[in-house]
Structure formats: C-alpha cells, structure tokens
C-alpha positions in Angstrom: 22.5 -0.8 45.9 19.9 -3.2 46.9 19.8 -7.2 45.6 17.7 -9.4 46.2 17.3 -13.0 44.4 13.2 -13.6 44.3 13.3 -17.2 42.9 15.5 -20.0 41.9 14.5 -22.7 39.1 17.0 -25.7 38.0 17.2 -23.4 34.5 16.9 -20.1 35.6 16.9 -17.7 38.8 14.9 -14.0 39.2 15.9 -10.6 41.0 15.6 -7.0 41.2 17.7 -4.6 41.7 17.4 -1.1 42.9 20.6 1.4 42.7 19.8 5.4 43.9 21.2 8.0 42.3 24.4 8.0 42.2 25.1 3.7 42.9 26.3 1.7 40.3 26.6 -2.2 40.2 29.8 -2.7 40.6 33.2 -2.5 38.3 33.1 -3.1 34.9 34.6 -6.5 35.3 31.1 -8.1 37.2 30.3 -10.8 34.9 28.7 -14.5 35.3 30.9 -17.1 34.2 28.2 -19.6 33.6 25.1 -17.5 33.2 23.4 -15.1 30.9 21.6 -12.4 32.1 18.3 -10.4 30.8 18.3 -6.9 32.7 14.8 -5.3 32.1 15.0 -1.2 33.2 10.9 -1.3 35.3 11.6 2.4 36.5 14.0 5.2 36.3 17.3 5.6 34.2 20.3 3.3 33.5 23.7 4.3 32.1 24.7 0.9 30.7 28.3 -0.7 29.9 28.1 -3.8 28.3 31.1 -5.5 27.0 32.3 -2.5 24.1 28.5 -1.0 23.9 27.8 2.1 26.0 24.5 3.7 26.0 21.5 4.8 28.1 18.4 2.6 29.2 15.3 4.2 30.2 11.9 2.0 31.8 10.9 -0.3 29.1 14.7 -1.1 27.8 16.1 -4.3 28.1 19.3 -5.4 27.5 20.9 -9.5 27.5 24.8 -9.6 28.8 26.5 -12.8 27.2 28.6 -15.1 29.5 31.2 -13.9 30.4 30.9 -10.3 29.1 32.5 -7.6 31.6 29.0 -4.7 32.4 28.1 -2.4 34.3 25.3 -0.2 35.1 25.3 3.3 36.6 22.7 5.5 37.7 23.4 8.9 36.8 19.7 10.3 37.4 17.9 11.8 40.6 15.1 8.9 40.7 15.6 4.7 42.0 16.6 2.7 39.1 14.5 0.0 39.7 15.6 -3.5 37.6 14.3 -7.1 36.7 16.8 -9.3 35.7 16.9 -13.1 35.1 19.8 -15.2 35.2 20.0 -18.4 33.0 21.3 -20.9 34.4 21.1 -19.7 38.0 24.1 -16.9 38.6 23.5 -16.9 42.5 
C-alpha cells in the first residue's frame, strides 16, 4: 500500500492512496477518532467495509466513513486501486 498526505488545511487534509492487487488498508478496526473521511474510488476496484455495510466500489464511487466507524478497503482485482480521500479535520 502506498500513502501519501498531499496537503494539510486547519479544517481539512488531502491524500491518495494506491493498494495493488491483493493489499488492503489495514484491519477492520482503522478508524479516525476525530476525523471523517470522504474516500473517492479515481481508478480500479474497491471491496469496501464500512462499519456494518459491505459492498463493492468501482471509479466514480465514493463513500464518507463517520468518526469513529471501524473500515476497511480491499482490493480484490488485477488493476491499482487508485484513491482520493479527504480527511476533516486533519486525520494525519
């Protein structure tokens, strides 16, 4: 898995994300205790876990994990999943 943090605000923070197949993005109990966070799927495909909801993302989805909520995201395809994801307030 590759993270990288792109820019910080005082209200909110910006990174990608790029898991190959087979990389996931973490256990299930990743979460941000102070932040929410706006996951937007640019490229490939995304096997989603968020709090009780299961369910696939392909490019275009986008998906907001509450504070707090245990996710996780899982590439189960042969192409880079290639994510977007903003953090409010900052997470990192």
């Amino acid at each position: 898995m590759k993270f990288e943090v792109l820019e910080t605000g005082k209200g909110a923070q910006t990174a990608t994300m790029i898991l190959k197949a087979g990389e996931s993005s973490g256990p299930k109990e990743n979460e941000h205790a102070q932040s929410e966070q706006v996951l937007f799927l640019q490229s490939g495909e995304l096997h989603a876990e968020v709090g009780e909801r299961t369910f696939t993302m392909k490019p275009g989805d986008a998906v907001i994990v509450g504070i707090n909520v245990p996710h996780r995201f899982e590439n189960r395809g042969s192409e880079d999943a290639v994510t977007f994801n903003v953090y409010s307030p900052p997470a990192y």
